[in-house]
C-alpha positions as YAML, in Angstrom:
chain: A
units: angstrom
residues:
- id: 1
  name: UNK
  ca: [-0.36, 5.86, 39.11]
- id: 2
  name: UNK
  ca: [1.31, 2.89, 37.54]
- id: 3
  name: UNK
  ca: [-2.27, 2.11, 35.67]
- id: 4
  name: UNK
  ca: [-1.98, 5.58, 34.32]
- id: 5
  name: UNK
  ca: [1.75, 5.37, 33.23]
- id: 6
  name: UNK
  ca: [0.25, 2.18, 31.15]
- id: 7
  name: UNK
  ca: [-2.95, 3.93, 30.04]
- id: 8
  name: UNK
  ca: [-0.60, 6.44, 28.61]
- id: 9
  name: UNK
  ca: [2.06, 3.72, 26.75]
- id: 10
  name: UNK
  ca: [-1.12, 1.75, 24.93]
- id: 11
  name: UNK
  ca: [-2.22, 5.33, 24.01]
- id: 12
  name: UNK
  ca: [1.32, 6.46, 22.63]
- id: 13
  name: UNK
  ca: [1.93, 2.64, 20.57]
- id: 14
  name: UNK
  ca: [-1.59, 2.88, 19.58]
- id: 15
  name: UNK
  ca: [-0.83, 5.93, 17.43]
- id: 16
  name: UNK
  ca: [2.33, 3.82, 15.94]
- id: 17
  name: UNK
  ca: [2.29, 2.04, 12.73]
- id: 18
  name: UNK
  ca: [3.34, -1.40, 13.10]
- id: 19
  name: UNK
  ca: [5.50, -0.95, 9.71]
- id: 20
  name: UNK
  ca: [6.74, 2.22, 10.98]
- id: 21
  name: UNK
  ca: [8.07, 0.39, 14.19]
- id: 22
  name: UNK
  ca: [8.75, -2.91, 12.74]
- id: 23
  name: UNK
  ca: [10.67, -2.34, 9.39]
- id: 24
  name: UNK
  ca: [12.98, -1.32, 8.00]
- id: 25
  name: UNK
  ca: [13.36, 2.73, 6.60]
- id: 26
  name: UNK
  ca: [14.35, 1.35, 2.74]
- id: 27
  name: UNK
  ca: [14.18, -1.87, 1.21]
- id: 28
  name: UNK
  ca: [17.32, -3.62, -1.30]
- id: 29
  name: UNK
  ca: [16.12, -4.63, -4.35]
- id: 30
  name: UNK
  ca: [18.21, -6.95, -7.26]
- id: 31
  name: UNK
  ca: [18.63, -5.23, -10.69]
- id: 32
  name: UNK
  ca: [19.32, -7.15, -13.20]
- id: 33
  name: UNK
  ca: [19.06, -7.17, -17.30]
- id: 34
  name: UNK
  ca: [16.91, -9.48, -19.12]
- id: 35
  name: UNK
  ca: [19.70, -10.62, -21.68]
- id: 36
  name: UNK
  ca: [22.61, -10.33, -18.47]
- id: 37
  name: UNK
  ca: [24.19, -7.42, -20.12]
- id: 38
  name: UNK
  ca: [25.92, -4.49, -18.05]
- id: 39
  name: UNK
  ca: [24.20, -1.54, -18.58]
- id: 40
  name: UNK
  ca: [24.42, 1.87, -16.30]
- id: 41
  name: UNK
  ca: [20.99, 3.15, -15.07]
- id: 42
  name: UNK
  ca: [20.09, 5.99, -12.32]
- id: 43
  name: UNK
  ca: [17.78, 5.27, -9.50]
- id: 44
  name: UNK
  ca: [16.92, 8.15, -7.20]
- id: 45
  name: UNK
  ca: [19.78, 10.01, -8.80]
- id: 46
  name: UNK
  ca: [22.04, 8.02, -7.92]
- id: 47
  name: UNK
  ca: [24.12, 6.02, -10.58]
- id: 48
  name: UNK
  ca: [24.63, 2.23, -10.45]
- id: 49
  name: UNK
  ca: [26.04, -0.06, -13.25]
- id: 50
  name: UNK
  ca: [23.18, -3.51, -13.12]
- id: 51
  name: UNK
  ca: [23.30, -6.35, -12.33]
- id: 52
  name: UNK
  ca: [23.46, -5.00, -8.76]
- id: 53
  name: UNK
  ca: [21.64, -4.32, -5.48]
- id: 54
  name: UNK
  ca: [20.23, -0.57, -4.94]
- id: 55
  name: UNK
  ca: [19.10, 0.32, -1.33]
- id: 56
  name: UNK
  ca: [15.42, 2.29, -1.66]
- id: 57
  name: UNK
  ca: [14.19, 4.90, -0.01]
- id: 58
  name: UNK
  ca: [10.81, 3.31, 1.31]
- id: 59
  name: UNK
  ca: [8.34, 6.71, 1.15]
- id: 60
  name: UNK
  ca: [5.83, 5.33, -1.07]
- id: 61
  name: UNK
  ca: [6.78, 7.06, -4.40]
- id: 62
  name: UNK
  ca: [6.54, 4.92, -7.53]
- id: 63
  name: UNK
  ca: [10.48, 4.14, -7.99]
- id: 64
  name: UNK
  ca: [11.92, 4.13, -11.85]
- id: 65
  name: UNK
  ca: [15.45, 2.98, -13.01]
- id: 66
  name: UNK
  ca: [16.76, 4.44, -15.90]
- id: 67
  name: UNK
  ca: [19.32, 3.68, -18.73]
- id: 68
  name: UNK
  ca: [20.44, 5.41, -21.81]
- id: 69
  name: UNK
  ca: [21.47, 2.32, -23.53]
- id: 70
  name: UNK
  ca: [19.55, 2.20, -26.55]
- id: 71
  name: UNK
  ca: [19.35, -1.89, -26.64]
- id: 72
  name: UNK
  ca: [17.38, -1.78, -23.01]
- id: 73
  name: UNK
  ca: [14.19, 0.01, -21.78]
- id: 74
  name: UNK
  ca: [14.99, 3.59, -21.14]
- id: 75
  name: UNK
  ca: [12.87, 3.70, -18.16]
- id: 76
  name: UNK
  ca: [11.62, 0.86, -15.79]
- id: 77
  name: UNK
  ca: [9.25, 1.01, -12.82]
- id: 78
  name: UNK
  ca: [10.00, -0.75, -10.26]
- id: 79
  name: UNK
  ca: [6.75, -2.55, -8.40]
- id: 80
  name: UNK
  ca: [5.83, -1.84, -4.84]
- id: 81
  name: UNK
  ca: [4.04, -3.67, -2.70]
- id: 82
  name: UNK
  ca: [2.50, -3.76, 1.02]
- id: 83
  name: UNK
  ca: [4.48, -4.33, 3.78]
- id: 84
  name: UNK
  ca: [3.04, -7.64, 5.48]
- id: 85
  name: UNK
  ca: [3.06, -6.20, 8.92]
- id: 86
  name: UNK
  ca: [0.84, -3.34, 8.03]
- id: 87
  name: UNK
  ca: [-2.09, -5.93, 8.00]
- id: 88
  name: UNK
  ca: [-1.40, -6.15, 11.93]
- id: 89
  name: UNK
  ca: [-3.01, -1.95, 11.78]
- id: 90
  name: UNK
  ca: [-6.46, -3.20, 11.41]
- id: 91
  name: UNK
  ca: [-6.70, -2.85, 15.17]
- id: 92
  name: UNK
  ca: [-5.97, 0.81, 15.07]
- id: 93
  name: UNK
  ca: [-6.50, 2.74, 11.90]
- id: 94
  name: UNK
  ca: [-4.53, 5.29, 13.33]
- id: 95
  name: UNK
  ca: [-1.72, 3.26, 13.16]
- id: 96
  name: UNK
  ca: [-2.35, 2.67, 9.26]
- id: 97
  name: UNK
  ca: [-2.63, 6.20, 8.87]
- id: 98
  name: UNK
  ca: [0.83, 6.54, 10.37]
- id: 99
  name: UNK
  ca: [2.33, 3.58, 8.17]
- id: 100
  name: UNK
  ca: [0.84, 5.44, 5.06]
- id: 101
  name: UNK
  ca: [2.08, 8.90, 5.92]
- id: 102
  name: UNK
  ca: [5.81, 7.80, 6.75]
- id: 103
  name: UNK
  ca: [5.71, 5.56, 3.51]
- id: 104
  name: UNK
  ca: [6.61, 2.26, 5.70]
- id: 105
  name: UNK
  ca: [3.28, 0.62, 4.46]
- id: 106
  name: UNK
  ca: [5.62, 0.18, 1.12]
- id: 107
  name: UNK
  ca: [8.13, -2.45, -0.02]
- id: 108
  name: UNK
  ca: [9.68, -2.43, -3.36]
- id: 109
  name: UNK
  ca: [10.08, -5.61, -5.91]
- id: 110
  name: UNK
  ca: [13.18, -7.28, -7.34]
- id: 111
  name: UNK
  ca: [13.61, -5.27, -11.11]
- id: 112
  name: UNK
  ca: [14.12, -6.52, -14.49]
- id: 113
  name: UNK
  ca: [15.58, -4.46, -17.27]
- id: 114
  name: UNK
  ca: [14.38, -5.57, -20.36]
- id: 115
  name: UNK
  ca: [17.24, -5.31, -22.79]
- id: 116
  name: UNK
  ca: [17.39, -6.76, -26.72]
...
């Protein structure tokens, strides 16, 4: 019985992502100007006046900060990466699978307004 009871936790963690269980649900990213100005920008819908920290969403879209200040960039993307403990899935692909469909196989960069 108590094999079985372990047969059946290996099974169930197998089917985890390790980013899914080992992350965080959204990653805080610096945004900053290139010149150090204040400018107001949206993320997400939600309004933030940079330099600042925004708190992500990590679900794998492509992220963009936006500004109607007509010295900066009116639209930014910010970079996204892969989680490093996603790597640790290549001992169960359903596990990556997981990571990918939750959007926890995703980080997000540090962003950079470029302003004149």
């Amino acid at each position: 019985m108590k094999a079985i009871k372990i047969a059946v936790m290996m099974f169930a963690a197998s089917l985890a992502g390790c980013a899914t269980l080992f992350s965080e649900d959204s990653a805080t990213i610096n945004v900053s100007t290139s010149n150090g100005k204040k400018v107001d920008i949206t993320v997400d819908g939600q309004n933030y006046t940079a330099p600042t920290t925004v708190k992500l969403e990590k679900d794998g879209s492509t992220k963009v900060i936006e500004t109607k200040d007509s010295s900066c960039a009116s639209s930014t993307a910010v970079r996204k990466k892969i989680e490093v403990v996603t790597f640790v899935n290549v001992f169960s692909t359903t596990g990556f699978t997981t990571d990918a469909a939750t959007g926890s196989m995703w980080t997000y960069d540090n962003a950079v307004i470029d302003c004149q």
